[in-house]
N, C-alpha and C positions, 0 to 999 in steps of 0.2 A: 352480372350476378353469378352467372355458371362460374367462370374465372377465381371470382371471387371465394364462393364455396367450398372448392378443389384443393384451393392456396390452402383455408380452414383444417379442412379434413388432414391435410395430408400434416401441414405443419402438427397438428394437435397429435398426428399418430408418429412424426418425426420424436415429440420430446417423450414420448411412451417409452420408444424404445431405446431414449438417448440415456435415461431415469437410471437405470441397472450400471451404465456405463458412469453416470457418476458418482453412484454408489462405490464402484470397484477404485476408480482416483480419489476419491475421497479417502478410503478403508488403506491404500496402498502409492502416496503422493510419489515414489519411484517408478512409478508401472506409467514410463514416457508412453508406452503405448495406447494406453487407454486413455491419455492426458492428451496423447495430438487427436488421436480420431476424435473427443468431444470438440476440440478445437477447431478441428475442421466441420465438423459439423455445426458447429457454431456461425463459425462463420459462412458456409452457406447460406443458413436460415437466414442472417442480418441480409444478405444480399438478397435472398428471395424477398423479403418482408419490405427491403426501397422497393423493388419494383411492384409490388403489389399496393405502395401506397401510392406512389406515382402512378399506377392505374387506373386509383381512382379516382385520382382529382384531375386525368388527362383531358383533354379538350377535343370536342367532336370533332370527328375526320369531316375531308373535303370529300372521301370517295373513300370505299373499303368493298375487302372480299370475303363472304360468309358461307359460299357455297359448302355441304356436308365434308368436301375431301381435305378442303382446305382448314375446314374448322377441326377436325382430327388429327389432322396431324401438326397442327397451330400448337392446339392442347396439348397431344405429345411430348413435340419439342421445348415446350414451357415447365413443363410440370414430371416429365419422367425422372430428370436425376435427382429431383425431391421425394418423388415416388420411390425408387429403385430399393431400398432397404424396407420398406411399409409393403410393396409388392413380392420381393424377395419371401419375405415374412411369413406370407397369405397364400404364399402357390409353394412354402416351402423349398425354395430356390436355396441351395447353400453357397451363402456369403458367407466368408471369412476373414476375418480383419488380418492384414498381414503386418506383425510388428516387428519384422524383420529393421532396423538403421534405413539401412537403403531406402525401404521401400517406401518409408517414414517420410527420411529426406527426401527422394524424389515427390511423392505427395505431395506434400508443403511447397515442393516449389511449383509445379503445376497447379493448386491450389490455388495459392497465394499470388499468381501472376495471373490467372487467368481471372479470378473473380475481380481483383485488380482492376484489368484491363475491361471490363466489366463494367464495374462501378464508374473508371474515368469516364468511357465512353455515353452510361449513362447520363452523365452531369451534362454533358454538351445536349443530350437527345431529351431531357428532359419532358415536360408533358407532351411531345410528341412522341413516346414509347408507344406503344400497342401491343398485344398478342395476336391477333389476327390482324392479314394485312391489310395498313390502312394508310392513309394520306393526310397528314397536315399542314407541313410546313419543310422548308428543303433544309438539313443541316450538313454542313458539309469542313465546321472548322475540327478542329482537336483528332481525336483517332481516324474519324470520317475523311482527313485528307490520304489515307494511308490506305483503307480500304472502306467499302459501303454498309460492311457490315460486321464494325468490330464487338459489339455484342452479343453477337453470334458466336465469335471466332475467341473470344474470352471464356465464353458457357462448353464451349468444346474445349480448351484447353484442360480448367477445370473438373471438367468431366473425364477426362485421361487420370488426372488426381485422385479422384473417388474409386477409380478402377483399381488403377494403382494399389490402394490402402485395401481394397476389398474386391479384390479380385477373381473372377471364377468365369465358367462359360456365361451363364446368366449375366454376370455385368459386362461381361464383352460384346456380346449382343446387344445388348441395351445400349453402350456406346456408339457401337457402329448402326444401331436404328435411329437413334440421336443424332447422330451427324448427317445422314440421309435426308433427317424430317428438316436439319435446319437449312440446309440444300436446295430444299422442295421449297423452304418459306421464303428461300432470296430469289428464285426465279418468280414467284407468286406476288410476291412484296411488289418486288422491280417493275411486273406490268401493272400496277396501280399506281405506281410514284411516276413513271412515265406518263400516263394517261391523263393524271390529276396535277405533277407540276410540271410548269414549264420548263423550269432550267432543270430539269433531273438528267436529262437529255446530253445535256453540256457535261454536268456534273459527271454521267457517268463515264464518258471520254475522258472527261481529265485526270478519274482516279477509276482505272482501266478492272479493278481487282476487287473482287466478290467479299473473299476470307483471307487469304494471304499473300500479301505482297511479293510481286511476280513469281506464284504457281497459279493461282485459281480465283 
């Protein structure tokens, strides 16, 4: 339910702010700038919105972790680069949309690969996704032979993309607490899929690599 509500809030104050931005592509169909950032924001949302349906219809875990530290920074890492322009917003954080070409192109393609690699990853993990970590069943075909946690390493790619286009101290912050918290959720993860599956054990020998194949 919490999960739930957060996705609500935060989506409904994503398209508030997205409103203005398509008012200005609309008034001016040249201004690429103001045409990729909706687009990109676009397609986050679609990405947040599978995994939120997929949350709901997932299937009780075998074993899961709810202690306070973990459930915080679960939330965090779920929900901040959905957050990051609604919080910006609120604490008057200056974000600036950078419409410089480059910055454009770079976006898009971290964007676009990471949400990507994203979405594949979820097709294989299907109603066993979770935001806190939990246990149902062991997957280990498609991205999962590559590394354990390519949904993680998709949501951080993506997240250099956001930075990218909107860039300032505030979102660089929030990325580097963003990749910390998803960090914190693959050592947390790990000791329940170890505990709760048998072959996790194997699994994780055989595909040695957290986030990115042979660094981490």
């Amino acid at each position: 339910m919490i999960p739930g509500a957060v996705f609500v809030i935060l989506a409904t104050v994503q398209v508030q702010l997205l409103a203005p931005e398509l008012t200005v592509a609309y008034n001016d169909a040249s201004n690429i700038g103001a045409i990729t950032l909706i687009i990109n924001r676009l397609l986050f949302l679609a990405f947040v919105s599978a995994v939120a349906l997929i949350y709901v219809f997932r299937k009780p875990p075998a074993l899961g972790r709810r202690d306070p530290i973990t459930f915080v920074v679960s939330m965090y890492a779920s929900f901040i680069l959905l957050a990051l322009r609604p919080v910006a917003h609120l604490i008057h954080a200056p974000v600036v949309f950078n419409s410089s070409p480059t910055a454009i192109l770079v976006s898009n393609v971290f964007l676009i690969s990471g949400f990507a690699l994203a979405a594949y990853s979820l097709a294989y993990l299907r109603f066993n996704f979770s935001i806190l970590p939990e246990a149902r069943s062991l997957v280990t075909g498609g991205p999962y032979r590559l590394v354990r946690h390519p949904i993680y390493l998709g949501e951080i790619i993506g997240g250099f993309g956001l930075v990218v286009i909107l860039f300032s101290w505030f979102s660089l912050a929030v990325l580097i607490t963003f990749i910390a918290a998803q960090l914190y959720r693959t050592y947390v993860e790990e000791g329940v899929l170890v505990e709760a599956l048998p072959g996790y054990v194997a699994y994780r020998l055989k595909t040695p690599h957290r986030l990115i194949p042979g660094v981490i």
